[in-house]
LUMFIZA-623156 format. One record per residue (C-alpha): x, y, z; residue in three letters. Coordinates in steps of 0.25 Angstrom, whole numbers, plus 2048, in hexadecimal, padded with zeros to 3 digits. Layout:
% LUMFIZA-623156
XYZALA;...
END
This chain:
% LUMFIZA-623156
CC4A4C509UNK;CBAA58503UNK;CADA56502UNK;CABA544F3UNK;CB7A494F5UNK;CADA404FDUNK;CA3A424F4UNK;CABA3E4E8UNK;CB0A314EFUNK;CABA244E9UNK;C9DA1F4ECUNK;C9EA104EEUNK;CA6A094F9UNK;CAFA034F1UNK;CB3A0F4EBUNK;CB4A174F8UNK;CBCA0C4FDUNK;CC5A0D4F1UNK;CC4A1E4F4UNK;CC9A1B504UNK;CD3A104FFUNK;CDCA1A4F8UNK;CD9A24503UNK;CE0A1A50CUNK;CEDA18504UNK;CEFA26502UNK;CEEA28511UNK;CE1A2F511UNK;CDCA2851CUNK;CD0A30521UNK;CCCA2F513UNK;CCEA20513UNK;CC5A2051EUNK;CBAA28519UNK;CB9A2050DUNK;CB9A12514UNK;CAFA1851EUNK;CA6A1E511UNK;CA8A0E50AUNK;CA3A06516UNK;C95A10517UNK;C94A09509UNK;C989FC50BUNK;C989FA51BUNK;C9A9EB51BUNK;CA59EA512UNK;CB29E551CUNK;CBE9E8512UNK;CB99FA514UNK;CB89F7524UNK;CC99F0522UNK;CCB9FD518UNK;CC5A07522UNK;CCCA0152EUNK;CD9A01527UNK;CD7A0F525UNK;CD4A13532UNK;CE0A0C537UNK;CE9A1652EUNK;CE3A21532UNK;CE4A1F542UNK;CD6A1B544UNK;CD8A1054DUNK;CC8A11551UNK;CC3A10542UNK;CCCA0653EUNK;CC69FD54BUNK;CB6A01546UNK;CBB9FF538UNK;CC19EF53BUNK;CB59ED545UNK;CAB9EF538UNK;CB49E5532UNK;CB39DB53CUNK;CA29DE53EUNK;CA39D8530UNK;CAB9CC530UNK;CB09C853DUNK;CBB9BF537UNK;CC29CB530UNK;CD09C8531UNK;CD69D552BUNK;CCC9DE536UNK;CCF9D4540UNK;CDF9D753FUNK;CDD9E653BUNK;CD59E6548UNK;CE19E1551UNK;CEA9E954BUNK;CE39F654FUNK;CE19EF55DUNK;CF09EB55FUNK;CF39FC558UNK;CEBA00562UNK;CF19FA56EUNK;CE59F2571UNK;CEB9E5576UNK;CDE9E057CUNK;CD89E256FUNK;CE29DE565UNK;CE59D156EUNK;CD59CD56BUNK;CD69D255BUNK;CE49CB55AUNK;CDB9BE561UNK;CD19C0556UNK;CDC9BF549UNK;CE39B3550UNK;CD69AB54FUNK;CD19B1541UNK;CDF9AC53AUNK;CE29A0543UNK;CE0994537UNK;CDB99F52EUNK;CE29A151FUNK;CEF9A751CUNK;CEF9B551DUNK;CF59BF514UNK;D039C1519UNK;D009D151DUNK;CF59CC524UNK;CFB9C152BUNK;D079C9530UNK;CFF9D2536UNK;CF69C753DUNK;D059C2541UNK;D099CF547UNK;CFB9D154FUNK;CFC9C3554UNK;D0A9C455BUNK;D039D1561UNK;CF99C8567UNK;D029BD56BUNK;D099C5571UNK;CFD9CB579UNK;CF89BD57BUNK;D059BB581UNK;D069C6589UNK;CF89C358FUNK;CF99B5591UNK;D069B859BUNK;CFD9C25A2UNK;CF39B85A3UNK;CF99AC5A8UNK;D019B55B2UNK;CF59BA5B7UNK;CEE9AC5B8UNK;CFB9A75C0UNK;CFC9985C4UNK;CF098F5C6UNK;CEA9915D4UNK;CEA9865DBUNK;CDE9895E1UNK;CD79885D5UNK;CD19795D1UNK;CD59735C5UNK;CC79755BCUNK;CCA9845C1UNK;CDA9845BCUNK;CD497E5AEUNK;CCA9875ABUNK;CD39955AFUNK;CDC98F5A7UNK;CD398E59CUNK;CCF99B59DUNK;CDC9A159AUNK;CE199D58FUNK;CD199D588UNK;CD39AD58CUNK;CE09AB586UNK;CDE9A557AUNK;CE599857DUNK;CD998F57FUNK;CCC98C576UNK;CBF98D57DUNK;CB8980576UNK;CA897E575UNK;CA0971578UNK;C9D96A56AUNK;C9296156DUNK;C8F955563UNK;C8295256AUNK;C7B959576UNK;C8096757BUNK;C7D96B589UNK;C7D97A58AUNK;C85982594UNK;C8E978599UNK;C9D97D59AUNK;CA497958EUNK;CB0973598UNK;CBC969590UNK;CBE96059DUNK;CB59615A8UNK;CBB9645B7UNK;CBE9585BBUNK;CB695C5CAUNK;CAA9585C2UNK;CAD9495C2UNK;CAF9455D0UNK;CAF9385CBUNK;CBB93A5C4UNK;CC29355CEUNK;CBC9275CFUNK;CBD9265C2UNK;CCB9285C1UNK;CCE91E5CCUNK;CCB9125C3UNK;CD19175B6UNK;CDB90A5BAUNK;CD29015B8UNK;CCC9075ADUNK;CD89085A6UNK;CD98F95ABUNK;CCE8F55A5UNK;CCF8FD598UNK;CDD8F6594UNK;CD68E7596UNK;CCA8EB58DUNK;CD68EF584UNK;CDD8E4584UNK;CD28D9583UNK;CD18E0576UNK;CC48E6579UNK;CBA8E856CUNK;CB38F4573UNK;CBD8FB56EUNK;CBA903562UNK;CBE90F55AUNK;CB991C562UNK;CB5922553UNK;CAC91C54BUNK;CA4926541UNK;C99922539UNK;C9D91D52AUNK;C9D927520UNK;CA093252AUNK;CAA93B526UNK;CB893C527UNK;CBA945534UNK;CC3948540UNK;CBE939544UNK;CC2931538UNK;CD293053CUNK;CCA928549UNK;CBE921542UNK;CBE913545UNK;CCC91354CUNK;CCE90D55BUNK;CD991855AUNK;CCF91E563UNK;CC9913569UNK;CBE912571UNK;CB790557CUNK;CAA90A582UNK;CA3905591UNK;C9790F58DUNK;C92914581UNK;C8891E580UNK;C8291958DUNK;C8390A589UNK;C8B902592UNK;C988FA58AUNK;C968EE592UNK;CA18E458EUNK;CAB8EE591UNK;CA48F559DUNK;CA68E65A1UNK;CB58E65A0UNK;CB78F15A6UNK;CB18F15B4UNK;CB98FC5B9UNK;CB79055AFUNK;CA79025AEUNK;CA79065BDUNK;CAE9125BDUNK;CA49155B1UNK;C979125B9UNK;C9F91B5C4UNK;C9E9275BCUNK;C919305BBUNK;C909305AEUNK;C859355A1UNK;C7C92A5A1UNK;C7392D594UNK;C6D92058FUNK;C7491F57FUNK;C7C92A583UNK;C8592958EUNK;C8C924594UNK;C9992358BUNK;CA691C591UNK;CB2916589UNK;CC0914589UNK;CC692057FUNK;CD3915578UNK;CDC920570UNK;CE591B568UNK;CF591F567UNK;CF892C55EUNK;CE792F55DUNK;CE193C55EUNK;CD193D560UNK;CCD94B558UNK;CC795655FUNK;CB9954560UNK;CAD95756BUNK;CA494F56FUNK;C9594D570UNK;C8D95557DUNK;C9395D588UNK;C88956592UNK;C9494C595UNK;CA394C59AUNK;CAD942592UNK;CB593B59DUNK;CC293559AUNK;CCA92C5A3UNK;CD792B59FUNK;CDE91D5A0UNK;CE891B597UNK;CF0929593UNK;CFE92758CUNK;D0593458AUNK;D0393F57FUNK;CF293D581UNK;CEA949580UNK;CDD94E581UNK;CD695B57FUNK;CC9961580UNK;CC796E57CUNK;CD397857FUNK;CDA96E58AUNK;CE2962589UNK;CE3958594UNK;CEB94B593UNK;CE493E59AUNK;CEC93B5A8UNK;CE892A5A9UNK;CDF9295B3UNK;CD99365B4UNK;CCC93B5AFUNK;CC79485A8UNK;CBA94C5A1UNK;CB7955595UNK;CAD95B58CUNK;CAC954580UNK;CA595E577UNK;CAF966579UNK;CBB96456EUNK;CC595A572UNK;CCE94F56EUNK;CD8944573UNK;CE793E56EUNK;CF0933571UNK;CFD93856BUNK;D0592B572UNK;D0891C56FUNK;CFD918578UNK;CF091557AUNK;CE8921581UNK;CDB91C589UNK;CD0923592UNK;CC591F597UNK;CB8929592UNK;CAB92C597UNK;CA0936597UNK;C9993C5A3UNK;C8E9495A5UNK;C949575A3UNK;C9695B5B1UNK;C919695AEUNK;C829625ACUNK;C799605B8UNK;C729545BBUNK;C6595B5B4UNK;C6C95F5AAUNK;C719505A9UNK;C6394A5ABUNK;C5F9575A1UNK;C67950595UNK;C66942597UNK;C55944596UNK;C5894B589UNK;C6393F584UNK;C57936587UNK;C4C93C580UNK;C5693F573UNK;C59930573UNK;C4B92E573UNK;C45937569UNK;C51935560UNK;C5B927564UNK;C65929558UNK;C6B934562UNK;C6F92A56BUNK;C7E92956EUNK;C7E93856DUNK;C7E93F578UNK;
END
């Protein structure tokens, strides 16, 4: 190109895009970048001279300008879905495995549940994902090789959580946040079931689930009107995941504390279970806590994923009756409920239960402290509960 032929070339961007445009289908590929280039001093933030500048890179060997070029695409719009594959393409060319595993990661998750793609587009997605699949699979070999079996010198908590770790690193798990309704306590681990070495009282517990269980089948079948519909919204509300359970005793629910009010007539008929109650150390906030009920769930009921309302308390369930095909998960794992046997959870983290059988599904649940508080931080909370149900009493029931 002479001198007088730049000097003639078009002055606004558009046009020099125009100019570099034709360079590029007539092979002139130097020229194609030099007119990008000249465009983009013009008009810098324009995304679609950044795609035409890399793609002219690309053809003429320029694996470095093509990565600068799809890099300004991206400091523009992070969601750009073209730059993104453009981007892992030149990785996966480039032998870059390390790389285009993470770029291959990054259009999975910008066209999972998106719109249809053009069919050029989408079969060149399609071709870059089996690479990464086949990448994923490679390392997830390597990996679980590497880990080997459990080591039995290893506690439970310990196998859970290493377990965990793997497949979060490898993409298999979701890492879930606290969602707090009500009060958040800041820096406590956002753990979905609490080690059980936390509740040493567990055990105690679990030693009169039969005559919890006992008890529990009497106050059913005396017919018992503290039994009431779990769900009950506020009239008017609006249709929501909770509406298909509104009003139902599909999930049921008989209550022996109530935020922090004793159900007397049924503590009452069930001695056993008001014992094993007053047994365990417990959240005693007065108007708040603490909560304990039978949880009654129907045959062929789900309860929606939901979270709950503080993370200053563990959610205790006792299981008592447990038919088969019962589930319940809390975050990225899925327990079943073993009759007899305790577990607690997070409840602000997402979770949600299911009675996929004939049968009637029944545990017992309560609440307790988050064992990761201290008592000063315990004390620390419960002086703040009490002056915001003095200065304002509408937040009672909340906690």
């Amino acid at each position: 190109m002479t001198d007088d032929a730049t000097t003639a070339l078009p002055a606004t961007a558009e046009q020099l895009n125009r100019h570099a445009l034709t360079a590029l289908r007539e092979g002139r590929f130097d020229e194609a970048v030099c007119g990008f280039r000249a465009a983009l001093a013009l008009d810098p933030r324009a995304a679609p001279l950044w795609h035409n500048l890399a793609h002219a890179c690309r053809l003429n060997a320029d694996d470095a300008g093509e990565a600068a070029a799809l890099d300004r695409a991206l400091a523009i719009d992070q969601r750009d879905l073209l730059a993104h594959v453009r981007r892992a393409q030149l990785l996966q060319r480039c032998n870059d495995e390390s790389g285009a595993f993470a770029a291959w990661s990054a259009v999975r998750q910008l066209t999972q549940n998106g719109p249809p793609l053009a069919p050029a587009m989408a079969d060149q997605i399609a071709a870059g994902l089996a690479y990464f699949a086949a990448l994923e699979q490679r390392l997830t070999g390597r990996v679980e090789q590497a880990m080997g079996q459990p080591d039995a010198a290893l506690d439970p908590a310990e196998q859970r959580r290493i377990a965990a770790f793997v497949d979060t690193a490898l993409g298999r798990r979701r890492t879930y946040t606290n969602v707090c309704a009500g009060l958040h306590y800041p820096f406590l681990p956002a753990d979905e079931f609490f080690d059980r070495h936390h509740f040493p009282w567990f055990a105690q517990l679990e030693a009169e689930a039969p005559a919890i269980r006992r008890e529990l089948h009497a106050l059913l079948d005396d017919g018992d009107s503290a039994l009431r519909p779990y769900v009950r919204m506020s009239e008017g509300a609006p249709a929501n995941v909770w509406s298909a359970l509104d009003g139902s005793l599909d999930w049921g629910a008989c209550f022996l504390w109530e935020y922090g009010v004793a159900n007397q007539p049924v503590l009452d008929k069930c001695p056993r279970t008001a014992a094993a109650l007053a047994a365990v150390p417990g959240t005693m906030l007065p108007g708040r806590a603490p909560n304990a009920f039978f949880s009654l769930l129907k045959p062929h009921t789900r309860i929606p994923p939901h979270t709950g309302v503080t993370n200053t308390r563990a959610i205790v369930h006792l299981a008592l009756d447990i038919p088969p095909d019962c589930g319940f998960r809390v975050g990225g794992e899925t327990r079943q409920w073993v009759a007899g046997q305790a577990f607690a959870f997070d409840d602000t983290i997402e979770h949600e239960a299911w009675n996929h059988s004939d049968q009637r599904r029944a545990v017992l649940i309560l609440d307790c402290w988050n064992p990761h508080l201290s008592d000063h931080e315990r004390a620390a909370i419960a002086r703040y509960c009490a002056v915001l149900d003095d200065t304002m009493p509408s937040a009672l029931g909340r906690i």
